[in-house]
C-alpha positions as CSV (number, residue, x, y, z in Angstrom):
1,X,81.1,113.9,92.8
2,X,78.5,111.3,91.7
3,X,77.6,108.8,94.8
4,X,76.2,106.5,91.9
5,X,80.2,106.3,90.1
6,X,81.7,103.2,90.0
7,X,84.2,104.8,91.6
8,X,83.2,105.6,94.4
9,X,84.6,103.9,97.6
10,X,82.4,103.4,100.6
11,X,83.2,104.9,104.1
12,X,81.3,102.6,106.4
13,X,80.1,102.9,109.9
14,X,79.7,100.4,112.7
15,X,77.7,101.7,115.3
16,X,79.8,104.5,116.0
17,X,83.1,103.7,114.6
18,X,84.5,103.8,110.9
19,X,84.7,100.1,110.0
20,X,85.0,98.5,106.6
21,X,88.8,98.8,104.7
22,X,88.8,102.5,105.4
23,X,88.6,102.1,109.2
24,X,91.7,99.5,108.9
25,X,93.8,101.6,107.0
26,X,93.1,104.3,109.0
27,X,94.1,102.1,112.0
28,X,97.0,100.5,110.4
29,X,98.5,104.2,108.9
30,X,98.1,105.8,112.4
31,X,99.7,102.6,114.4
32,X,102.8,102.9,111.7
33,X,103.3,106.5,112.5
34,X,102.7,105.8,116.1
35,X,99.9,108.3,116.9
36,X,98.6,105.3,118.1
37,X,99.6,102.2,120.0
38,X,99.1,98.8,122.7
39,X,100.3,98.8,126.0
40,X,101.4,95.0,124.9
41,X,101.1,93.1,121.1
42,X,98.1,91.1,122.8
43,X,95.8,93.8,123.9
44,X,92.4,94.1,122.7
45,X,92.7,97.7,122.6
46,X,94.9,101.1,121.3
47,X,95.5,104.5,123.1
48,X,96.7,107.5,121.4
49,X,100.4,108.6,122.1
50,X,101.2,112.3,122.8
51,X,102.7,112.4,119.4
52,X,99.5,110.9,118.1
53,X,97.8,114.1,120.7
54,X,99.7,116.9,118.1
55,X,99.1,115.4,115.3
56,X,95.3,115.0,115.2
57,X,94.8,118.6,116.7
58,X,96.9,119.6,113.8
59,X,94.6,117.8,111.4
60,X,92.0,119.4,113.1
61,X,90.5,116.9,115.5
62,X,89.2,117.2,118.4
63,X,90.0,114.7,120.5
64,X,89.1,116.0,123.7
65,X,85.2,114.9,123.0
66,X,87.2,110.9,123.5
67,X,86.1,109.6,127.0
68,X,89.5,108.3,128.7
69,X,89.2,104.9,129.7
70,X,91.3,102.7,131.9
71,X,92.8,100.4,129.4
């Protein structure tokens, strides 16, 4: 693929997080299959669900290098 097409679509970073429209769609598709979710509507922050767990090993990611946190 050409990174100079005008069709290509940028996958931004912000500091060390996927931002830009790719990072919310991201967020959005895996909060609608519930791989990810808020304790309450109002919190700042998500978790992943033990469905969310299996599904990213599945895709082949390896989220045991993601530091729990107390949320």
């Amino acid at each position: 693929m050409n990174p100079k097409s005008t069709n290509t679509k940028p996958a931004k970073l912000c500091y060390e997080h996927i931002g830009g429209k790719l990072g919310q769609l991201l967020l959005e598709n895996f909060a609608d299959k519930a791989w990810i979710t808020k304790k309450t509507p109002t919190d700042k922050h998500f978790y992943i669900t033990e469905l969310g767990e299996k599904e990213f090993i599945k895709l082949g990611i390896d989220i045991s290098q993601i530091k729990s946190e107390d949320l």
